[in-house]
C-alpha positions in Angstrom: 124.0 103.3 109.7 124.7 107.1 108.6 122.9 109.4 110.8 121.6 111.7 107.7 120.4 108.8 105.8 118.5 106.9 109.2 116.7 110.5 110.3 115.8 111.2 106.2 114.4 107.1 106.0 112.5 108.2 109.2 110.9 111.9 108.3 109.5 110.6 105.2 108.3 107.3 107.3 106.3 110.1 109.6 104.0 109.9 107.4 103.1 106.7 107.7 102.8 107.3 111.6 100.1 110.1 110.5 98.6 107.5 108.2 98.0 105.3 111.0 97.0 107.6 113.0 94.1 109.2 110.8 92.8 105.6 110.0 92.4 104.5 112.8 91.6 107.3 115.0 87.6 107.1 113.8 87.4 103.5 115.6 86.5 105.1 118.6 84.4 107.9 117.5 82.5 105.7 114.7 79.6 104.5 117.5 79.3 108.3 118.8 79.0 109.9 115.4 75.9 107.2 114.4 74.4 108.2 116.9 75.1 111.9 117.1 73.4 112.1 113.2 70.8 109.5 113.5 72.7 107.7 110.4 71.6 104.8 109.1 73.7 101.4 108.2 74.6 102.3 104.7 75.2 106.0 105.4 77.4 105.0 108.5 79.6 103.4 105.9 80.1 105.3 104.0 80.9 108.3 106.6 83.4 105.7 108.2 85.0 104.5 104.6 85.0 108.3 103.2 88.7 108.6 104.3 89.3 105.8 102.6 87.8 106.9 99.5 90.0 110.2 99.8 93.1 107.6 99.8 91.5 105.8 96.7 92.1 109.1 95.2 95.0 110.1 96.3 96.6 106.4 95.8 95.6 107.1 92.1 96.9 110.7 91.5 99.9 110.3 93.4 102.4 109.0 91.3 101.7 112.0 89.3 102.9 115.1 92.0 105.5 112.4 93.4 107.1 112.7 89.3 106.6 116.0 88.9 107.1 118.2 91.4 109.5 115.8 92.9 109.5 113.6 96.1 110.3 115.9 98.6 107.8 118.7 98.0 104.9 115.9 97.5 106.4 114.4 101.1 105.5 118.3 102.4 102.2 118.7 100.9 101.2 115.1 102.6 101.6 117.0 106.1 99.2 120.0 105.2 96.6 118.1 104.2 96.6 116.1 107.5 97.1 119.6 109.3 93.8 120.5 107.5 91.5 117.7 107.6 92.2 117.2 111.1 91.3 120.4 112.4 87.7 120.2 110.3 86.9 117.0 111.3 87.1 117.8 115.1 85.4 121.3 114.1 82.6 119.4 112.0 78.9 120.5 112.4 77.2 118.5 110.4 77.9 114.4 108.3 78.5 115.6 105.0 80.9 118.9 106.0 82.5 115.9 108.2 82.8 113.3 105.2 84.6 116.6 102.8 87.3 116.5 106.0 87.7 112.9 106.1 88.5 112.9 102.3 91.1 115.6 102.3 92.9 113.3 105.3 92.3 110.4 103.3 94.1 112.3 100.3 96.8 112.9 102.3 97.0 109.1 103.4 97.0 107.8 99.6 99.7 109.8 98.3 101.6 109.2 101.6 101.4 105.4 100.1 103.0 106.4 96.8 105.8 109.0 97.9 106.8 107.8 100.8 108.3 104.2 100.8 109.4 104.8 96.9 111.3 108.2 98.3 113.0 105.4 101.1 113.7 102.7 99.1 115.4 105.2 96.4 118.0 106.9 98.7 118.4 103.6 100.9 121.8 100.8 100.1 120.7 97.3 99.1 121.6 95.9 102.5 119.3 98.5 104.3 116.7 98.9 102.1 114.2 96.6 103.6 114.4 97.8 107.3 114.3 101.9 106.3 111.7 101.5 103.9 110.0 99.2 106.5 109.9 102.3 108.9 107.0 103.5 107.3 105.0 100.8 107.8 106.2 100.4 111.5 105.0 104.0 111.8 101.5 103.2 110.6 101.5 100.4 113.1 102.6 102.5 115.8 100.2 105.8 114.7 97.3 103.1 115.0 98.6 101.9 118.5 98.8 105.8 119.2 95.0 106.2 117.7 93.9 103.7 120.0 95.6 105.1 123.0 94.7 109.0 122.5 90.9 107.7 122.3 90.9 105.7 125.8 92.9 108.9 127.5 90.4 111.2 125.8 87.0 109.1 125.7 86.1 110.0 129.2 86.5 113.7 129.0 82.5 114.4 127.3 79.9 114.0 125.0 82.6 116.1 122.1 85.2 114.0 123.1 84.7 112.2 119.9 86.1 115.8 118.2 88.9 115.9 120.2 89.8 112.3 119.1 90.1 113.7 115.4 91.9 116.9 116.2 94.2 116.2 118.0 96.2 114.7 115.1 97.3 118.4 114.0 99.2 118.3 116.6 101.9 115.8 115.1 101.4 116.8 111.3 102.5 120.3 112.2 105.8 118.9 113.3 106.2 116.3 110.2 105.5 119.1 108.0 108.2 121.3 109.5 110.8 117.7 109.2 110.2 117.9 105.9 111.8 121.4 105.1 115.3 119.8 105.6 114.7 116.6 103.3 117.0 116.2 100.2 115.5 115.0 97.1 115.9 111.8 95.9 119.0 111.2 93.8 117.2 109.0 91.3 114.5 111.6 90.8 117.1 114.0 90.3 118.7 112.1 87.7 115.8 109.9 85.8 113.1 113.6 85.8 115.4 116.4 86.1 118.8 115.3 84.5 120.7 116.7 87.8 123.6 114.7 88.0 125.7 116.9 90.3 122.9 117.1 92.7 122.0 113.4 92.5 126.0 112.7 93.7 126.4 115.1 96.5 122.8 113.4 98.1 124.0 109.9 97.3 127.9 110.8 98.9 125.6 112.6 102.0 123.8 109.5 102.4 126.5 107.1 102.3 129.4 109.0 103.7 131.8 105.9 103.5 131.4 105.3 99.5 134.2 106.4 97.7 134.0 108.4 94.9 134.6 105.7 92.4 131.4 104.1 94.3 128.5 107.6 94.3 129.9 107.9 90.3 129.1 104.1 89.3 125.5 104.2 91.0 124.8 107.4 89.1 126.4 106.1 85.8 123.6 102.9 86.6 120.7 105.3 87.3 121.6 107.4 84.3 121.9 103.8 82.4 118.6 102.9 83.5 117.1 106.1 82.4 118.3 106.1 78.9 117.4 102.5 78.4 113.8 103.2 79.8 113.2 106.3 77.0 113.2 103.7 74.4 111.1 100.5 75.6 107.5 102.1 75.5 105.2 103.4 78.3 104.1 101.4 81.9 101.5 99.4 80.2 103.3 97.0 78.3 104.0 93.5 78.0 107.4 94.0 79.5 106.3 95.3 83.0 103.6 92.2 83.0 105.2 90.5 85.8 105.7 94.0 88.3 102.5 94.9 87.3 100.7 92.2 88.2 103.0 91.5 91.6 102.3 95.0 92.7 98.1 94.9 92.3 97.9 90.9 93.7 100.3 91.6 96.8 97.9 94.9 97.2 94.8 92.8 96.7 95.4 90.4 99.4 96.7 92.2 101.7 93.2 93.5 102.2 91.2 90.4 101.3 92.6 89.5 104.8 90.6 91.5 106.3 92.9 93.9 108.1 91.4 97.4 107.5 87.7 96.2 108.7 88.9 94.5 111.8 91.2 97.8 112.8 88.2 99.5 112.0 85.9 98.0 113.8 88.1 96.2 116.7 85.7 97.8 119.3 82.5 96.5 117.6 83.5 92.6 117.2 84.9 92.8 120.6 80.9 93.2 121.8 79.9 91.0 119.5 81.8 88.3 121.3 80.4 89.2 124.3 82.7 92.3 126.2 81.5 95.3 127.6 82.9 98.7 125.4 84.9 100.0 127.7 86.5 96.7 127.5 86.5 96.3 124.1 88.2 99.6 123.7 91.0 98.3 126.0 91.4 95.4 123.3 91.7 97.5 121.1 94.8 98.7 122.7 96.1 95.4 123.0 95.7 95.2 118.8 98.1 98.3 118.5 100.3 97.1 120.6 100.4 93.4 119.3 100.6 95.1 115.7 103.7 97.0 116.9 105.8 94.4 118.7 105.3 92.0 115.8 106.4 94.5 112.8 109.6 95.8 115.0 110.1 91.8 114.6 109.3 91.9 110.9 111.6 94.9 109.9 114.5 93.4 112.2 113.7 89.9 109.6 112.8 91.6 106.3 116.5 92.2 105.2 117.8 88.7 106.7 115.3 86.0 105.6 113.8 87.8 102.6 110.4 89.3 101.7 108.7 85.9 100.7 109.9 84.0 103.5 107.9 86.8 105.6 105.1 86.4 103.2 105.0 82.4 103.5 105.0 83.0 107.6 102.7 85.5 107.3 100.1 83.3 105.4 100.1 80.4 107.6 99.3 82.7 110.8 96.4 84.0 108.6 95.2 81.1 107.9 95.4 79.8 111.4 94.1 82.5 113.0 90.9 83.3 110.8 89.5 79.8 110.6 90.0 79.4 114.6 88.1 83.2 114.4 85.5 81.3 111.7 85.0 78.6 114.5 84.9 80.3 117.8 82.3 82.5 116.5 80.1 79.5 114.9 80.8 77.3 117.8 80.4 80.7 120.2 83.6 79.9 122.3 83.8 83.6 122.6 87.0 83.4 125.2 89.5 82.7 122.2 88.1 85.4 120.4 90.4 88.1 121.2 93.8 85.5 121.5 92.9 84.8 117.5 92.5 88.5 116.9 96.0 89.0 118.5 97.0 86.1 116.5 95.7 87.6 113.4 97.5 90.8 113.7 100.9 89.2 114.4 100.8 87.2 111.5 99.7 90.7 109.4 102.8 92.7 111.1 105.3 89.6 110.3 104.1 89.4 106.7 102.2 91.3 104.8 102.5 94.8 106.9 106.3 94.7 106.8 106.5 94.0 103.4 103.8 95.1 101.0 105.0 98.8 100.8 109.0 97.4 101.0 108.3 95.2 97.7 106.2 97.2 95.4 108.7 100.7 96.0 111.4 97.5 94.7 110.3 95.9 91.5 109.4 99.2 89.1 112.1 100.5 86.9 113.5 103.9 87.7 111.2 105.7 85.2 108.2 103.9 86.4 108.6 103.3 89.8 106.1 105.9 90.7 103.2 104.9 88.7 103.8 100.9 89.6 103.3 102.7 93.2 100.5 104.3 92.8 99.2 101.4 91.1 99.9 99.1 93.9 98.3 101.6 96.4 95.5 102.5 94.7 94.6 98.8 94.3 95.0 98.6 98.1 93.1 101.2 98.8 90.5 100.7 96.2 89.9 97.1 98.4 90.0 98.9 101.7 87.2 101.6 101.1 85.0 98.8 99.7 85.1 96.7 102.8 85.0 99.6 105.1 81.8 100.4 103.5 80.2 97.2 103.1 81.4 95.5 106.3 78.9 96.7 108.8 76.3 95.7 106.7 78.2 91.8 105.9 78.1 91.6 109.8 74.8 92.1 109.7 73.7 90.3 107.0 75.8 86.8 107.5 77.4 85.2 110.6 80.7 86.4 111.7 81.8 82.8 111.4 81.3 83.0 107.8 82.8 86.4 107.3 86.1 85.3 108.9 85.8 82.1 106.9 86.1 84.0 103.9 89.1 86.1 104.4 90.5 82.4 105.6 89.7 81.0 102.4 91.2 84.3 100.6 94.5 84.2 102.7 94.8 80.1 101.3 94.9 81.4 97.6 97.7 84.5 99.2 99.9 80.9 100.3 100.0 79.7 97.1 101.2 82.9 95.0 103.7 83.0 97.6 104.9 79.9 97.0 104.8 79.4 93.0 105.0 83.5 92.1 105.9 86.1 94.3 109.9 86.6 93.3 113.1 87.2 96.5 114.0 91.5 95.9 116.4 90.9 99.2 119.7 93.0 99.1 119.7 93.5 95.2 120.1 96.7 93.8 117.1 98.6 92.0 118.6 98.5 88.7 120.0 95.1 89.1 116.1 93.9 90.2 114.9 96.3 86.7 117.5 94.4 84.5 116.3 90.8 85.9 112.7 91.1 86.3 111.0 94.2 84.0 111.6 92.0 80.6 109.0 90.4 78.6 110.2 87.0 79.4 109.6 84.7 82.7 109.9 86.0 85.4 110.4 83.7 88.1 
């Protein structure tokens, strides 16, 4: 693999490592924090979910910087806005100052969703496009494993460890902000929002150093093909874009009626609930990051060689398995299996959904659109995300666990069968090749 193009895939996939990383980190501050402010259930939420409602935000606005001003300087702004909302968070004197510092993190995270797998997937070759596009989400997995690590080291150290948790994270958006600087923009973007041609070939030649000429010309002839036939067919919300649309917010929508953001978030919490001490339940936590890392290196070494929905399929049945044993152990209180089937869980999230959600919806827009259908497919995520977050401490409290994992069982059964009878293969085809065959107002399957 060219050097240029695997440490460009890998600077913008940084900030999915900070995304991670700020999501997380709250797990082991979350208890401390309740406590510190006297807060109440519903107000405890909502502290927790308030990042998550700064990446509702910035999931939605984010395919408009990303177009605009252009991949690269969206990429840089993503970096001071963790810089930022880390510092105030650990600095925080009071819940609501806290919750404005979450939300500017939680900015950062949304539009981190929309810039940077589409800025991967639109310098990336066919054959590659899976596995460096899928570095962003093996970043996330390996921020969160990094979360949970930084708050074991640092949970002994006093009663504002909690502060140091959250600050810490400066450290490593400082440097991701600074990787930015030498990012090129994204040829397409050049091409489809600027009209740069000349530009566009000297990235695309950079970035595949082995293409002949006759090779960087035809791609930019097919983006600049793409773009003039896209000026003429009407705006995202038509007819036409029916069956990327509705791929991008359903993929989004199950990946977190799974369950994944609530039990990340609150991995310490069930882990007393089935009976283990915290500091114990802390060091489970551990063992999720590092479960959720292992098993996406595995997905991103598969996503280019058996294809997305096969990973999908896979992905689903380990759901399914792993929840309704969760459902059972909890009803039947066989606590012992408890953390195996959380481990369980997470593998079968890394495999499937986690290597490929943010690999298939940067795929299946058009050139033109490609930005809005991510924003789209974030914001839908994240929209899904902050509502659990919020709500979850109070569904634990208000109905068994066993029927709470039940549920996301139930949801991940309906997830199997779109995968089977839906969900179309974008494996090793070119954007404008997957445009032509699936952004038309005809079947799409």
């Amino acid at each position: 693999m060219p050097s240029r193009l695997f440490i460009w895939s890998l600077t913008a996939a940084l900030a999915g490592f900070l995304f991670g990383f700020d999501t997380v980190v709250i797990s082991g501050a979350e208890k401390t924090i309740q406590e510190l402010w006297s807060l109440g259930e519903f107000e405890h939420g909502l502290a927790m979910s308030m990042a998550l409602w700064g990446t509702v935000f910035g999931s939605l606005i984010g395919g408009y910087p990303t177009d605009r001003f252009g991949r690269k300087a969206t990429l840089l702004w993503i970096g001071i806005f963790y810089v930022v909302s880390a510092v105030w968070s650990g600095l925080a004197t009071d819940v609501y100052s806290f919750m404005v510092a979450r939300f500017i993190g939680g900015v950062g995270v949304g539009i981190s969703t929309v810039a940077a797998p589409l800025y991967i997937s639109e310098i990336a070759p066919p054959e590659r496009r899976g596995r460096l596009a899928g570095m962003f989400q093996f970043n996330i997995v390996f921020g969160i494993l990094v979360a949970f690590a930084s708050n074991a080291a640092i949970a002994g150290i006093g009663p504002n460890a909690w502060r140091w948790m959250l600050g810490v994270e400066a450290i490593p958006a400082v440097i991701y902000s600074l990787m930015c600087i030498g990012l090129p923009e994204s040829p397409r973007w050049l091409i489809v929002r600027r009209g740069d041609v000349a530009r566009a070939k000297q990235t695309i030649a950079a970035a595949n150093p082995d293409a002949t000429e006759a090779h960087v010309n035809d791609l930019a002839e097919q983006i600049e093909t793409s773009r003039d036939g896209q000026a003429t067919r009407g705006g995202f919300w038509n007819l036409r874009l029916r069956g990327p649309v509705s791929w991008a917010f359903l993929i989004a929508f199950f990946n977190q009626l799974s369950g994944i953001n609530a039990i990340l978030y609150f991995a310490p919490r069930i882990f007393e609930k089935a009976g283990m001490g915290e500091q114990t339940a802390l060091l489970q936590s551990i063992g999720i990051g590092v479960t959720n890392l292992i098993f996406t290196f595995v997905g991103l070494w598969l996503i280019d060689r058996l294809g997305r929905r096969t990973l999908m399929f896979v992905g689903s049945i380990g759901y399914i398995a792993s929840l309704g044993l969760c459902a059972w152990a909890f009803q039947s209180e066989t606590f012992a299996i408890v953390p195996m089937c959380i481990f369980a869980f997470i593998a079968a999230h890394a495999v499937g959904q986690g290597a490929v959600i943010w690999v298939f919806i940067s795929e299946i827009f058009p050139n033109q659109y490609r930005a809005v259908g991510q924003s789209l497919g974030s914001f839908t995520h994240w929209i899904f995300a902050a509502l659990l977050t919020l709500f979850f401490p109070s569904m634990v409290t208000a109905f068994p666990a066993s029927l709470v994992f039940l549920f996301f069982c139930l949801m991940m059964v309906i997830q199997l069968l779109w995968v089977i009878f839906v969900m179309p293969e974008t494996k090793g085809v070119p954007l404008e090749q997957i445009e032509r065959k699936y952004a038309a107002s005809k079947s799409t399957r």
